[in-house]
ZAMI-153003 format. One record per residue (C-alpha): residue number from 0; x, y, z; chain; residue in one letter. Coordinates in nm, 4 decimals, padded with zeros to 6 digits. Example, Ala and Ser with C-alpha at 12.3 -4.5 7.8 and 13.67 -1.06 7.14 Angstrom:
! ZAMI-153003
(0, (01.2300, -00.4500, 00.7800), 'A', 'A');
(1, (01.3670, -00.1060, 00.7140), 'A', 'S');
***
This chain:
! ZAMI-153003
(0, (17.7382, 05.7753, 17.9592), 'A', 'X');
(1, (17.9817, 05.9962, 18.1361), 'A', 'X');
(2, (17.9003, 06.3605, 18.1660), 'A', 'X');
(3, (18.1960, 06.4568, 17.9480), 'A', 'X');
(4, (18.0369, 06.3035, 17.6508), 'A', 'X');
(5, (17.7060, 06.4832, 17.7421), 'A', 'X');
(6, (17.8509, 06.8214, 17.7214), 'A', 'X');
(7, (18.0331, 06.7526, 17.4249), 'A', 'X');
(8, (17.7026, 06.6364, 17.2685), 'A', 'X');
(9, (17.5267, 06.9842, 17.3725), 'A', 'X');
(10, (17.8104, 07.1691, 17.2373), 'A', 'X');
(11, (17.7626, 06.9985, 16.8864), 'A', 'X');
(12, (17.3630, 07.1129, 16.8916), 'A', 'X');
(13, (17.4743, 07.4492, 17.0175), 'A', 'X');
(14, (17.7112, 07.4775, 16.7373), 'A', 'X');
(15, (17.4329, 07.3068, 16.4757), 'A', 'X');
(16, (17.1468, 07.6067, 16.5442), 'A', 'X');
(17, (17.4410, 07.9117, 16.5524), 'A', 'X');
(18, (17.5571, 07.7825, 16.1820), 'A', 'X');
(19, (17.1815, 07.7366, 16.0807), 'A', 'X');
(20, (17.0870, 08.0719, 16.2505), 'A', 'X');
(21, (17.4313, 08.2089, 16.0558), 'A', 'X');
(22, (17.2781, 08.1051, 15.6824), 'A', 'X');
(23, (16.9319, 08.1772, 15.7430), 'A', 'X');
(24, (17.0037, 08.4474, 15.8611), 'A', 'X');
(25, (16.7742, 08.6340, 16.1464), 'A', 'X');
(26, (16.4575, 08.5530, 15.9747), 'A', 'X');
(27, (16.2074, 08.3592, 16.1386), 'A', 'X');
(28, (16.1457, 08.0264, 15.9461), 'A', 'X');
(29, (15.7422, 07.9932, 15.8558), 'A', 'X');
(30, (15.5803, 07.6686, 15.8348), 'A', 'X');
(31, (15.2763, 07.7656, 15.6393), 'A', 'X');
(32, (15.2247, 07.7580, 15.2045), 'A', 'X');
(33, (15.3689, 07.9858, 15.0183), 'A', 'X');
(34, (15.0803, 08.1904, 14.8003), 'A', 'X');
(35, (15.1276, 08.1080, 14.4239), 'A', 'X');
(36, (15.0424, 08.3659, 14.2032), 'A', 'X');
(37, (14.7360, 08.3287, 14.0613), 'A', 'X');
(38, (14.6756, 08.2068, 13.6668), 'A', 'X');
(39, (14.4932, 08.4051, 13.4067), 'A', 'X');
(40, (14.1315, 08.2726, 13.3812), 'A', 'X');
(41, (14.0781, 08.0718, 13.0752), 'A', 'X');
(42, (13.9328, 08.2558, 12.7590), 'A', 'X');
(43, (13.5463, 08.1338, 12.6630), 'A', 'X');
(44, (13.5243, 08.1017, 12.3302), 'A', 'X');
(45, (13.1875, 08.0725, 12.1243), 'A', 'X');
(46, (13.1047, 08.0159, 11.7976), 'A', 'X');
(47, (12.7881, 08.2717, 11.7412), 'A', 'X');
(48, (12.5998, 08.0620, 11.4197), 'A', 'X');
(49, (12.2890, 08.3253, 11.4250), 'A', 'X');
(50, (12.2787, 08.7114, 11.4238), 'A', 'X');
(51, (12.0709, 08.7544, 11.7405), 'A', 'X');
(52, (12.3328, 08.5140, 11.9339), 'A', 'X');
(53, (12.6538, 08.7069, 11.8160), 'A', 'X');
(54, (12.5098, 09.0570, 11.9078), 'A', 'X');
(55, (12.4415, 08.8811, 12.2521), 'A', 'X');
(56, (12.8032, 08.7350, 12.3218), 'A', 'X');
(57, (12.9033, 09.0558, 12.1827), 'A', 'X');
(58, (12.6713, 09.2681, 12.4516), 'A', 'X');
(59, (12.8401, 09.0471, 12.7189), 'A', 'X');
(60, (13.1712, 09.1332, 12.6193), 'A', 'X');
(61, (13.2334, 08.7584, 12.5265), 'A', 'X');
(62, (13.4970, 08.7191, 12.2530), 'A', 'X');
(63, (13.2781, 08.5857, 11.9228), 'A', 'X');
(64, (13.5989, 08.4067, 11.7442), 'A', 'X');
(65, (13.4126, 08.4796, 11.3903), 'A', 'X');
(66, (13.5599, 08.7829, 11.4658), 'A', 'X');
(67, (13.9292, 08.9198, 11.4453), 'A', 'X');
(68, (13.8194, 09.2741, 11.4284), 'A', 'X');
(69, (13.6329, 09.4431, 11.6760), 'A', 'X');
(70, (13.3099, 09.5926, 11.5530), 'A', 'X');
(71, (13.3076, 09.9094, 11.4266), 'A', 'X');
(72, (12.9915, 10.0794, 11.6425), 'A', 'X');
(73, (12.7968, 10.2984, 11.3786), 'A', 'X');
(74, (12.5743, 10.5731, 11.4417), 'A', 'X');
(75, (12.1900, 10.5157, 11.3258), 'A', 'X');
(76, (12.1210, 10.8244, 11.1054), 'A', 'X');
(77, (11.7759, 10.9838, 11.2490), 'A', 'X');
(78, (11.4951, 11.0991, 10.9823), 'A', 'X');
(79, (11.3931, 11.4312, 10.9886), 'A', 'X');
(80, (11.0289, 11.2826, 10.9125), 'A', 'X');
(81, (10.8666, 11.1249, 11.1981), 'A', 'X');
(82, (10.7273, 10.7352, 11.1656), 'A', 'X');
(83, (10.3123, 10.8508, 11.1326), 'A', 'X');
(84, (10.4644, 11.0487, 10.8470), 'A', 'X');
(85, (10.6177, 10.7905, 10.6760), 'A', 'X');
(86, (10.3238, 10.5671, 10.7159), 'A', 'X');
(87, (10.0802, 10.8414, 10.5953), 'A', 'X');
(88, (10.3282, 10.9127, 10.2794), 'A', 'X');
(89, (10.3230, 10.5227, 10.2188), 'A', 'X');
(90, (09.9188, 10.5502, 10.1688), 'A', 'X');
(91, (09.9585, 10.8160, 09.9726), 'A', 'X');
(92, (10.1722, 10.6211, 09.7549), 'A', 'X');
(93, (09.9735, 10.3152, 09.7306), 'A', 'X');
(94, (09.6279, 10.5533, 09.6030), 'A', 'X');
(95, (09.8388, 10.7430, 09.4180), 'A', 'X');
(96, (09.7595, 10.5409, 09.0788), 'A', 'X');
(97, (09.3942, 10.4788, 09.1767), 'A', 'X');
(98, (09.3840, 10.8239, 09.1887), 'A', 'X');
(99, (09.5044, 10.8916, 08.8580), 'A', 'X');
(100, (09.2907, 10.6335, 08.7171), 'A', 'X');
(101, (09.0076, 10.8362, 08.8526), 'A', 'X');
(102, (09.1456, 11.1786, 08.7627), 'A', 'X');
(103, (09.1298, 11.0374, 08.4140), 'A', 'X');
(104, (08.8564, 10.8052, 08.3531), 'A', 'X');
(105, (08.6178, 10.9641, 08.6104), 'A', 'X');
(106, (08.6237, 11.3606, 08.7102), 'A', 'X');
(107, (08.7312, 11.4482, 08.3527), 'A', 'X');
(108, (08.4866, 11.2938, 08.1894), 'A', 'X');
(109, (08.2485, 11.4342, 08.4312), 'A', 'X');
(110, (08.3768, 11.7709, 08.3764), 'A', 'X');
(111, (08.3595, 11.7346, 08.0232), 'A', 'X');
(112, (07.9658, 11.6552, 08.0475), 'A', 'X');
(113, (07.8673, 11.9410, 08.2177), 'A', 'X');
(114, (08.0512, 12.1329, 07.9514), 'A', 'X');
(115, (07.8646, 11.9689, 07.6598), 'A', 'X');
(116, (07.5591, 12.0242, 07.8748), 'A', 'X');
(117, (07.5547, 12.3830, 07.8877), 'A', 'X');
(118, (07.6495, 12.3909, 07.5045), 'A', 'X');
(119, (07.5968, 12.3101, 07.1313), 'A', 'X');
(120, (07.7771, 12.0164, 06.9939), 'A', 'X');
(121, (07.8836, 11.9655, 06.6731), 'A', 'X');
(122, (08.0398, 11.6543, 06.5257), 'A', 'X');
(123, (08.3112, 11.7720, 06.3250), 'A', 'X');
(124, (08.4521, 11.5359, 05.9941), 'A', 'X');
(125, (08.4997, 11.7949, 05.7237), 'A', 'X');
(126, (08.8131, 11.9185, 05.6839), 'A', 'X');
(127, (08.7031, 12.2192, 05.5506), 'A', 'X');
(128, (08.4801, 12.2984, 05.8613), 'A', 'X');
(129, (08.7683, 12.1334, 06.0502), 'A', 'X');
(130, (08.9649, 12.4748, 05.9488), 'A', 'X');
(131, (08.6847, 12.7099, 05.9515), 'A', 'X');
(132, (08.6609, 12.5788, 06.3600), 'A', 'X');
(133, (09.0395, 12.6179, 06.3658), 'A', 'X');
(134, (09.0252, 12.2937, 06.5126), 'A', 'X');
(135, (09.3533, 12.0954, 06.5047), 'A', 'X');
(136, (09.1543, 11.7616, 06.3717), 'A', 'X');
(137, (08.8371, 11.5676, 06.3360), 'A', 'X');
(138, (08.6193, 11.6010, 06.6870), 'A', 'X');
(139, (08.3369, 11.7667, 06.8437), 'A', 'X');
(140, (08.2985, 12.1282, 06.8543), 'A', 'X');
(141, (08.1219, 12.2975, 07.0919), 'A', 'X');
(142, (07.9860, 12.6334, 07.1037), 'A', 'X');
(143, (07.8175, 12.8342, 07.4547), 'A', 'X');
(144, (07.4070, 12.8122, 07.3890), 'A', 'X');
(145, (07.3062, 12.9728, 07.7482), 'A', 'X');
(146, (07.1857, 12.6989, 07.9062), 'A', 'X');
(147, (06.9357, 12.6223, 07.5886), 'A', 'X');
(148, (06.9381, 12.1874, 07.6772), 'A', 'X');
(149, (06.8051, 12.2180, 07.9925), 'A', 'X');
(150, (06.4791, 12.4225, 07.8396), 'A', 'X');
(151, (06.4263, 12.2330, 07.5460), 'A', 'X');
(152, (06.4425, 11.8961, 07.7586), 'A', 'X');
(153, (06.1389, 12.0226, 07.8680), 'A', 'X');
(154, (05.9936, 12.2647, 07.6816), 'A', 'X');
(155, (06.0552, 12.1230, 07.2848), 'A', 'X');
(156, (06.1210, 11.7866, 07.3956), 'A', 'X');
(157, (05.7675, 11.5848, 07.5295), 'A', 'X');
(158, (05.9554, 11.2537, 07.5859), 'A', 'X');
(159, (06.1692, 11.3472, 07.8373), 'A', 'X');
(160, (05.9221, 11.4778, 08.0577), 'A', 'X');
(161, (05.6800, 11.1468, 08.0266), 'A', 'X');
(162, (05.9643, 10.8513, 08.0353), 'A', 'X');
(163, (06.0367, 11.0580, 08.3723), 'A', 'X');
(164, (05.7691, 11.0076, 08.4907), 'A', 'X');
(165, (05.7027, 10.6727, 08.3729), 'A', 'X');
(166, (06.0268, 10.6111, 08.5419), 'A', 'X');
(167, (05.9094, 10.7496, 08.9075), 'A', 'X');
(168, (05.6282, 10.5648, 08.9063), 'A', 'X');
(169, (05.8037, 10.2011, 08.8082), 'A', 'X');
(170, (06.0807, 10.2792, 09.0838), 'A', 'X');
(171, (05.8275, 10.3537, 09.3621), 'A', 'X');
(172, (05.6224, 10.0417, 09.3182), 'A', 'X');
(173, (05.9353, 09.8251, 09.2383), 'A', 'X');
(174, (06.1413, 09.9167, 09.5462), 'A', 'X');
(175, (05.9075, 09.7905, 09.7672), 'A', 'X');
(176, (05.8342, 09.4934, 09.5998), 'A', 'X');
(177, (06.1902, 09.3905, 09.5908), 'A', 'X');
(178, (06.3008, 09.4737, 09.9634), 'A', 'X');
(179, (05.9924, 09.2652, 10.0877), 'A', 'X');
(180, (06.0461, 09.0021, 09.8330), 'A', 'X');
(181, (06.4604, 09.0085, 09.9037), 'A', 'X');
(182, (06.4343, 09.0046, 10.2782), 'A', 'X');
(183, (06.1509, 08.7006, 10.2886), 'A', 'X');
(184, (06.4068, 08.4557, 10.0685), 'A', 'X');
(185, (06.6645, 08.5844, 10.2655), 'A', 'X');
(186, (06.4630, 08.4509, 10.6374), 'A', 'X');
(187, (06.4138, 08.1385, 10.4290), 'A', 'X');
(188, (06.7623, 08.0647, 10.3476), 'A', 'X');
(189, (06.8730, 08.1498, 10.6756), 'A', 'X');
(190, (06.7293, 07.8740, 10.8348), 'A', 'X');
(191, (06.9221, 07.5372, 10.8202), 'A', 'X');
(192, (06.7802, 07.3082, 10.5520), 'A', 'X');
(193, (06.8734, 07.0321, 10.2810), 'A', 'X');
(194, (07.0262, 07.1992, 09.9844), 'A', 'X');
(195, (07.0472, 07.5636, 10.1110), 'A', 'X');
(196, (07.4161, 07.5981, 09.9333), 'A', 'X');
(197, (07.1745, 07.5354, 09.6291), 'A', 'X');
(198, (06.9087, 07.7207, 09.6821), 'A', 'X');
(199, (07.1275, 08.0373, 09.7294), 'A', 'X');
(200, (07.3592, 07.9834, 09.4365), 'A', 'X');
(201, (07.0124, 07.9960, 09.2511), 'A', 'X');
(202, (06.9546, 08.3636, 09.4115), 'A', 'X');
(203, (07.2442, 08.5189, 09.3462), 'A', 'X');
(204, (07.3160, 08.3520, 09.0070), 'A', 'X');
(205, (07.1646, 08.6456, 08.7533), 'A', 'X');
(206, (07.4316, 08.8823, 08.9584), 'A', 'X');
(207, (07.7062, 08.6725, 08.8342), 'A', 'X');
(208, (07.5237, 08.6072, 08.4763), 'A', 'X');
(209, (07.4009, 08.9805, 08.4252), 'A', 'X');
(210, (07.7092, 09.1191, 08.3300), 'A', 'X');
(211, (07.9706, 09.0742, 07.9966), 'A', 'X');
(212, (07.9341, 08.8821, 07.6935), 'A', 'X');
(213, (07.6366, 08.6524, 07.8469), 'A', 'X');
(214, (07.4308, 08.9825, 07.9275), 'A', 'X');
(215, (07.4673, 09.0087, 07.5742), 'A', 'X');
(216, (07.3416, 08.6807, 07.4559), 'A', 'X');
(217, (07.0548, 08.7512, 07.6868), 'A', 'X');
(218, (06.9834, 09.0237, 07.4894), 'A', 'X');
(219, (07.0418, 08.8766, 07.1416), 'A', 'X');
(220, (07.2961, 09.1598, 07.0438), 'A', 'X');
(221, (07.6111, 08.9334, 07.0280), 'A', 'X');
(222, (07.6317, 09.0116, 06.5991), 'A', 'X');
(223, (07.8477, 09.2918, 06.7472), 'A', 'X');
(224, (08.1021, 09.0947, 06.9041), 'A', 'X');
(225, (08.1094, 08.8499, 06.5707), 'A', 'X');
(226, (07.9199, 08.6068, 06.6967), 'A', 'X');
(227, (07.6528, 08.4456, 06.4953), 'A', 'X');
(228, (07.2914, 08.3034, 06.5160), 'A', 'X');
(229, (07.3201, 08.5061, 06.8208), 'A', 'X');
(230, (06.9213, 08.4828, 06.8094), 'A', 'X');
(231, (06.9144, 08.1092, 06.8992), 'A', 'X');
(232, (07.0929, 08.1641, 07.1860), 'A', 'X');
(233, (06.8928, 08.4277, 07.3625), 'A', 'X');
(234, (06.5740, 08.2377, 07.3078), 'A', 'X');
(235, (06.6689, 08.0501, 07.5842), 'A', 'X');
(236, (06.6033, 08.3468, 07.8362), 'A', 'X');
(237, (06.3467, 08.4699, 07.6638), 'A', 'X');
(238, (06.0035, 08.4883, 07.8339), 'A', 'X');
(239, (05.7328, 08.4906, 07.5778), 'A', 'X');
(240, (05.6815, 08.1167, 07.6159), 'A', 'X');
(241, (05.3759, 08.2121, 07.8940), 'A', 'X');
(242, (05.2629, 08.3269, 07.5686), 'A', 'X');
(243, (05.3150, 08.0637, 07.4062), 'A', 'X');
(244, (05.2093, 07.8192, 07.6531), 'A', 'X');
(245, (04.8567, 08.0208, 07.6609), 'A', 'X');
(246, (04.8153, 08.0004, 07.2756), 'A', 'X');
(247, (04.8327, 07.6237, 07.2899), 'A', 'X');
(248, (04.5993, 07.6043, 07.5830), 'A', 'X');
(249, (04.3674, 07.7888, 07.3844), 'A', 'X');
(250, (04.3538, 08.0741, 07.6454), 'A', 'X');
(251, (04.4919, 08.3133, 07.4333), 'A', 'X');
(252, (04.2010, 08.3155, 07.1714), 'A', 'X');
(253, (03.9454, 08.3508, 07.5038), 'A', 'X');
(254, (04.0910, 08.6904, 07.5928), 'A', 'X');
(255, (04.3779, 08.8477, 07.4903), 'A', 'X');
(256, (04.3765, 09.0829, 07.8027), 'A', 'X');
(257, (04.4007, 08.8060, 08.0419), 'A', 'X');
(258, (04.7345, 08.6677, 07.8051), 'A', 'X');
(259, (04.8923, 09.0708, 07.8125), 'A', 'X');
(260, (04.8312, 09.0139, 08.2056), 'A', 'X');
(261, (04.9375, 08.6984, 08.2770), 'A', 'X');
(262, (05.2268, 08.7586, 08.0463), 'A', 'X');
(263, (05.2968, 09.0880, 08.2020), 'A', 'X');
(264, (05.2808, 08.9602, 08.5705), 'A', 'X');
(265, (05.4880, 08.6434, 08.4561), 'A', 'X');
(266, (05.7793, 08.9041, 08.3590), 'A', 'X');
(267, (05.7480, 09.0948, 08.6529), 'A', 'X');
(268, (05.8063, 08.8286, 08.9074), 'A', 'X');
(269, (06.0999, 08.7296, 08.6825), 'A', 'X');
(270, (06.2290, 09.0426, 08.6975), 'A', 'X');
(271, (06.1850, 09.0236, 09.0836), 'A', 'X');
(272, (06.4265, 08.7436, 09.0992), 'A', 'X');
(273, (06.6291, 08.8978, 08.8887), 'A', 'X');
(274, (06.6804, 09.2513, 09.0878), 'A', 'X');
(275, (06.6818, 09.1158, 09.4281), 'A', 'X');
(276, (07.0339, 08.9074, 09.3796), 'A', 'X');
(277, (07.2640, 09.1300, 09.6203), 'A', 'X');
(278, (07.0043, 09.2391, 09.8536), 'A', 'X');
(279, (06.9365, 08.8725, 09.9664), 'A', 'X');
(280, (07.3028, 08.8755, 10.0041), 'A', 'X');
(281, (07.2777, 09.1462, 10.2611), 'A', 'X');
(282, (07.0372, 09.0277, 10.4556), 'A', 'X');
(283, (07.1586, 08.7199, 10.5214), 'A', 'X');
(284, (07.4594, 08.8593, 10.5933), 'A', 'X');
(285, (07.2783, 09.0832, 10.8339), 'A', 'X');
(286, (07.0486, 08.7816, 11.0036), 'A', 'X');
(287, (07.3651, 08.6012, 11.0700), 'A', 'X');
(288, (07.4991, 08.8551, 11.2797), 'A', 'X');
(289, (07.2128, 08.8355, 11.5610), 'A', 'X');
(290, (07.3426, 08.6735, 11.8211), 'A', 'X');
(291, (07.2325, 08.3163, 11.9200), 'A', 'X');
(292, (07.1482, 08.4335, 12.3141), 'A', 'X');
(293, (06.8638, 08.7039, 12.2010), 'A', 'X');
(294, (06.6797, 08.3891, 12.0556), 'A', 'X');
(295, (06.7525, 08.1493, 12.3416), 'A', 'X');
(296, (06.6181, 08.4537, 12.5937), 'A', 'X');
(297, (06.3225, 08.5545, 12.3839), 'A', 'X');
(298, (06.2199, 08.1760, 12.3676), 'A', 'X');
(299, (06.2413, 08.2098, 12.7419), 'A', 'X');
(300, (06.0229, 08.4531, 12.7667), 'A', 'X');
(301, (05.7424, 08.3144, 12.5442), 'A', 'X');
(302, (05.8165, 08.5084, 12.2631), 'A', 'X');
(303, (05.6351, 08.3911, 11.9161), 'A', 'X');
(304, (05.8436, 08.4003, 11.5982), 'A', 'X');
(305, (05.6220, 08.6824, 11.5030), 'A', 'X');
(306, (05.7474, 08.9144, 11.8056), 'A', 'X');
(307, (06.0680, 08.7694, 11.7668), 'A', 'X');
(308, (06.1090, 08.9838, 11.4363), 'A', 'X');
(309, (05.9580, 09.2742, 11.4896), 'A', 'X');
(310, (06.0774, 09.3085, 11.8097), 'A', 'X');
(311, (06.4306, 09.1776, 11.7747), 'A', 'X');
(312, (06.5235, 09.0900, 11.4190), 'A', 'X');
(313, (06.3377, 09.3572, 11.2192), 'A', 'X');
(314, (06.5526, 09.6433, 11.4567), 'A', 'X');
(315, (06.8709, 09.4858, 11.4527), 'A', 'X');
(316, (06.8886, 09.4693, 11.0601), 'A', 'X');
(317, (06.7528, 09.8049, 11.0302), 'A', 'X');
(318, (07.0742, 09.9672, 10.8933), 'A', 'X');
(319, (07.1167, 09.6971, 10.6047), 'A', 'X');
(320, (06.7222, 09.7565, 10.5387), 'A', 'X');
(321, (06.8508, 10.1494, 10.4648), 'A', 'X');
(322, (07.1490, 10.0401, 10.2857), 'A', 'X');
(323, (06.9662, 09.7691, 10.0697), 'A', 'X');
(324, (06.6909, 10.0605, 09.9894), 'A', 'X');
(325, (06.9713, 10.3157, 09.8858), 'A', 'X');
(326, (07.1201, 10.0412, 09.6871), 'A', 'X');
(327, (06.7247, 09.9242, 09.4954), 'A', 'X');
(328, (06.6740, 10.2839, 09.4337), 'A', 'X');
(329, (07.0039, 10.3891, 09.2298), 'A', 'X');
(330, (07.0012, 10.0360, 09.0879), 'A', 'X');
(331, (06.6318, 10.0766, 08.9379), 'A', 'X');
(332, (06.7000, 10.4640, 08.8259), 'A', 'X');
(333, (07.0086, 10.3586, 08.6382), 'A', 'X');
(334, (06.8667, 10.0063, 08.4880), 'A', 'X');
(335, (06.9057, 09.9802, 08.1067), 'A', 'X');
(336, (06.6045, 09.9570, 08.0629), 'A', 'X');
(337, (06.4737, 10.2457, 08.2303), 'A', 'X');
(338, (06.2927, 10.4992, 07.9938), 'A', 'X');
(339, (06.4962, 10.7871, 08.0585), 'A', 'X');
(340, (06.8214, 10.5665, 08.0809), 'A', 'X');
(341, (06.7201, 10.4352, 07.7384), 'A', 'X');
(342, (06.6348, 10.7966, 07.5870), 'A', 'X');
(343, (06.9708, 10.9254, 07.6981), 'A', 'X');
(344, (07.2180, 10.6532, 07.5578), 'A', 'X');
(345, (06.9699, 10.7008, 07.2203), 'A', 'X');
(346, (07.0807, 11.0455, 07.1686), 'A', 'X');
(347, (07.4272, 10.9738, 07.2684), 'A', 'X');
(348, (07.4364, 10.6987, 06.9596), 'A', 'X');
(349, (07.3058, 11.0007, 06.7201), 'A', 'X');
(350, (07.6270, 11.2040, 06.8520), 'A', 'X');
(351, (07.4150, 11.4576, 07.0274), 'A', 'X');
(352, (07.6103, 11.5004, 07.3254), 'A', 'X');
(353, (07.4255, 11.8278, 07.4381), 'A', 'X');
(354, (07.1083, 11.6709, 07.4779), 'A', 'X');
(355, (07.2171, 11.3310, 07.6645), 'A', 'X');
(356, (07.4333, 11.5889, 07.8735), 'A', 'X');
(357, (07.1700, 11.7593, 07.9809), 'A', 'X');
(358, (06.9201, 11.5645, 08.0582), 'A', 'X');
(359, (07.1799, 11.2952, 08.1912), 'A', 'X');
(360, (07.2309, 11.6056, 08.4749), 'A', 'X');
(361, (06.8876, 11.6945, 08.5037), 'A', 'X');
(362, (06.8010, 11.3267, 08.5992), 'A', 'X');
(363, (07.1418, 11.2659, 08.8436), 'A', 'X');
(364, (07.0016, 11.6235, 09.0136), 'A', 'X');
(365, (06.6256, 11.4667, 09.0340), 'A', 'X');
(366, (06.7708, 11.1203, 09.1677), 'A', 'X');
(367, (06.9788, 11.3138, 09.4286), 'A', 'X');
(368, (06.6872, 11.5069, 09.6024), 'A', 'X');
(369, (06.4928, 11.2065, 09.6203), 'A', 'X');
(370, (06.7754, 10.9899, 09.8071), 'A', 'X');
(371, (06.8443, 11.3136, 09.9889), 'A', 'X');
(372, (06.4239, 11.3156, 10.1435), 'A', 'X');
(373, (06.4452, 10.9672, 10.1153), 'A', 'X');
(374, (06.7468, 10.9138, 10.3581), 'A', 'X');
(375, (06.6375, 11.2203, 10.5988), 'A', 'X');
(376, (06.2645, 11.0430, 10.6417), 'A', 'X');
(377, (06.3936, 10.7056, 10.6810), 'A', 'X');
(378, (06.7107, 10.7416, 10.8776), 'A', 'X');
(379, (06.5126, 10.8609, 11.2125), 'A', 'X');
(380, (06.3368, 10.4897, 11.2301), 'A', 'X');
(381, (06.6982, 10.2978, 11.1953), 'A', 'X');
(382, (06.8244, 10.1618, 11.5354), 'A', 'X');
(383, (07.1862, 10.1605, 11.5473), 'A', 'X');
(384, (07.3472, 09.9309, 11.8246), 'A', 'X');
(385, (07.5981, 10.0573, 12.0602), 'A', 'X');
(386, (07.8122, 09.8395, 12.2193), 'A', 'X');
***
């Protein structure tokens, strides 16, 4: 190639960059990628199906598509009354009707007996002394006496004094007899043996029987409630067949001292049984709770089943011992059949409401000094466990 046609060729480049220089202009051209601008990230949306999960998205700013609105944030309204104030008032609430029941049916009857107790009652039918009373109706009127029931109870009246007596004397031989009697069946059943289930149903069955209408065919006095032959009925429970039993023997024509006694003592162990229902309860309730390792360690030690108790058992139920004796003593002062129990609901069937009052009081005040010295005495020997 001649050098003419080379210079014309680097003429043509030369010419090539000006024109490109020309429409470019003098910006530098830059190889590297152009920066896009950068996208809008995409919008999670979830479907909140619960309460708990919604408030979450919702606490994490997420976008809860339930949701078009956003939620309006409300202010909690605080209570002037604090929350142990509100749980208080809540008790109050709930005793509110057992109080009223007791307002009613308890302290104003109460307060009504004292009344009658420090007066003269007067049963009141007549209209014509209905007026003279100024009374609006039929009722009991009652007039101030100074205190005159609680000196005739026993100044006039002889019985009162004696069935009080009588009435000491059965409860401190009888309390005894029914806390030694109750706690023995109660060791007994505590053990493991065939047909204990049984054997305590047997126990505590007069509790269950000794109240309501079969208390009443016990006692033969059902012609009240309209039931008939009533008689036949309580023959059942009836104990005079020692008696019986005796006569056909021919041991009651031998002596009828040894019957009365046999009789008598057959109707005191009966009654035993009968009063020592929910103080077997107790106690087994209260042997159950001695733990298992004061046995195995005793054992251990060569400790007899004699020591065992008095050393171990004997202390530990100690406080069930004092409430099972508080419990035999009210029970056996308040028994139906307790002489002065029996002379007060007497008078109250004549309508004299005075004299029942009064002696009603003078026998609550006797029964409360004697738990009161009873309860001092025993209460120092009663070993309470600390934990």
């Amino acid at each position: 190639m001649s050098d003419f046609e080379n210079e014309e060729k680097t003429e043509v480049i030369e010419n090539t960059e000006a024109a490109a220089e020309e429409a470019v202009g003098s910006t530098p051209i830059s190889l590297e990628k152009p920066e896009l601008p950068e996208e809008p990230a995409p919008v999670r949306k979830a479907a909140a199906h619960m309460t708990a999960s919604a408030a979450a998205l919702n606490a994490e700013g997420e976008i809860d598509i339930r949701r078009r609105k956003p939620r309006e944030v409300k202010q909690i309204k605080q209570s002037r009354i604090s929350y142990e104030k509100k749980k208080g008032l809540y008790g109050y609430g709930f005793i509110a009707l057992w109080f009223i029941g007791v307002l009613y049916m308890f302290l104003i009857p109460i307060g009504q007996s004292l009344w009658y107790s420090m007066c003269k009652t007067d049963l009141v039918t007549d209209p014509a002394q209905v007026q003279e009373y100024g009374m609006n109706g039929p009722g009991i009127y009652t007039s101030w006496n100074n205190f005159g029931n609680f000196t005739w109870e026993f100044t006039i009246n002889a019985d009162f004094p004696k069935n009080l007596a009588d009435s000491l004397i059965e409860t401190a031989y009888t309390v005894p007899l029914i806390l030694v009697f109750s706690l023995f069946v109660a060791l007994l059943l505590n053990d493991k043996f065939k047909g204990r289930t049984l054997a305590r149903a047997i126990f505590f069955l007069p509790v269950l029987i000794a109240t309501g209408p079969v208390l009443g065919v016990i006692n033969g006095d059902m012609l009240s409630q309209g039931v008939s032959d009533a008689s036949q009925f309580s023959a059942l429970f009836k104990t005079d067949f020692v008696q019986d039993f005796l006569q056909f023997m021919g041991l009651n024509n031998i002596s009828q001292q040894l019957a009365d006694t046999v009789s008598d003592i057959t109707s005191k162990i009966l009654n035993l049984i009968w009063d020592s229902g929910i103080q077997i309860l107790i106690f087994i309730s209260a042997l159950q709770q001695i733990p298992v390792s004061a046995k195995e360690a005793a054992s251990m030690e060569g400790a007899t089943g004699w020591e065992f108790f008095w050393k171990i058992t004997f202390p530990t139920i100690s406080p069930m011992i004092f409430a099972n004796l508080i419990y035999t003593i009210i029970d056996a002062f308040v028994k139906t059949d307790n002489p002065v129990m029996q002379q007060v609901m007497k008078s109250i069937s004549d309508w004299k409401y005075d004299q029942a009052s009064a002696m009603a009081w003078t026998y609550f005040a006797i029964v409360g000094v004697i738990l009161g010295i009873i309860s001092a005495i025993v209460s120092r020997f009663i070993f309470y466990q600390v934990d």
